[in-house]
N, C-alpha and C positions, 0 to 999 in steps of 0.2 A: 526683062532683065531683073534681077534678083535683086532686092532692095539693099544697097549699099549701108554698112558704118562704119561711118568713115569718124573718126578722132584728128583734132587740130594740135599739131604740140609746138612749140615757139623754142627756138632754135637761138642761142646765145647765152650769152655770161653775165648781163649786166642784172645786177640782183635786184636794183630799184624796179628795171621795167619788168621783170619776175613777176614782183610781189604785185604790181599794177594791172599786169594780165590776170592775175589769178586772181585777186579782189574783184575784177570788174568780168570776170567771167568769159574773159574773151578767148580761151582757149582750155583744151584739155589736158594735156600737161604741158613740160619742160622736159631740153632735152642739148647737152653742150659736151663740149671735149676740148682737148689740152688746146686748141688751135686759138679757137673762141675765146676759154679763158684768159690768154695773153693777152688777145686782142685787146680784151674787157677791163686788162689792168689786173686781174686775181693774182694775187701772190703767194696768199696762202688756201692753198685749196682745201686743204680740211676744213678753215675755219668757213670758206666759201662755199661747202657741202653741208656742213653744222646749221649754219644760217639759212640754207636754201629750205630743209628739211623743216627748222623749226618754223620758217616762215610760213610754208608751202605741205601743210601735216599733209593732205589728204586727196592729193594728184598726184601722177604720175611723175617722177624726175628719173631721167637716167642720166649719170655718170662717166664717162669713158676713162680706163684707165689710163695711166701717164708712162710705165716703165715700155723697156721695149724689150729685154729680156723676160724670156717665161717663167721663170723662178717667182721674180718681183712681180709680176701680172698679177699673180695667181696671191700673193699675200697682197694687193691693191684691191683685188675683186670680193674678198673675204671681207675686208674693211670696209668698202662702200656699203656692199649687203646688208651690213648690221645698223648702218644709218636708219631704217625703214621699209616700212611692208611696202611703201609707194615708192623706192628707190629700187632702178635696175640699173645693171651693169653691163658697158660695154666693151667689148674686146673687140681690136681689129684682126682679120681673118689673117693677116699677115703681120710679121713686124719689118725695121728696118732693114733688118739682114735676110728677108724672102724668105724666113722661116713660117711655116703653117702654125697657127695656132687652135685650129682644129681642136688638138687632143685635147689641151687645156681649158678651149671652152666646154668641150663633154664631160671631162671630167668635175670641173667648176660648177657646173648646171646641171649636174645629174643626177 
């Protein structure tokens, strides 16, 4: 079997155990969405993307957008992007109303 790489990335909103994992090396990036953030207590998630980023310059952090209409996706995905070269964006392949998002991530990402 072909030698695996494999990358660990840590799944949640809480910014202290963030900045914990990433100081002490315990994983390869970071990686959360609107669900987790609630969970987490973020209220403001710019200012929760600001912080992650400045904390966190030079891992991996993805994003998940918050709108469910494609208009606002697509100005959400724009803004995350310009956080950082180590910030990526995600879109769900669907939204609330079983609309495909497809086009708008090709077009976003292409």
């Amino acid at each position: 079997m072909a030698k695996l790489n494999v990358e660990v990335f840590a799944d949640g909103a809480d910014i202290e155990e963030m900045k914990a994992a990433y100081k002490n090396k315990q994983v390869d990036g970071f990686t959360t969405n609107p669900s987790l953030m609630a969970k987490a207590g973020v209220t403001d998630y710019k200012a929760f993307a600001e912080e992650a980023v400045k904390e966190i310059p030079d891992a991996s952090i993805s994003f998940e957008v918050f709108a469910d209409d494609l208009e606002t996706m697509e100005k959400e995905a724009a803004i995350l992007k310009q956080y950082g070269e180590n910030v990526f964006v995600k879109i769900p392949i669907v939204n609330t109303k079983g609309e495909s998002t497809i086009p708008l991530i090709k077009k976003t990402f292409s």
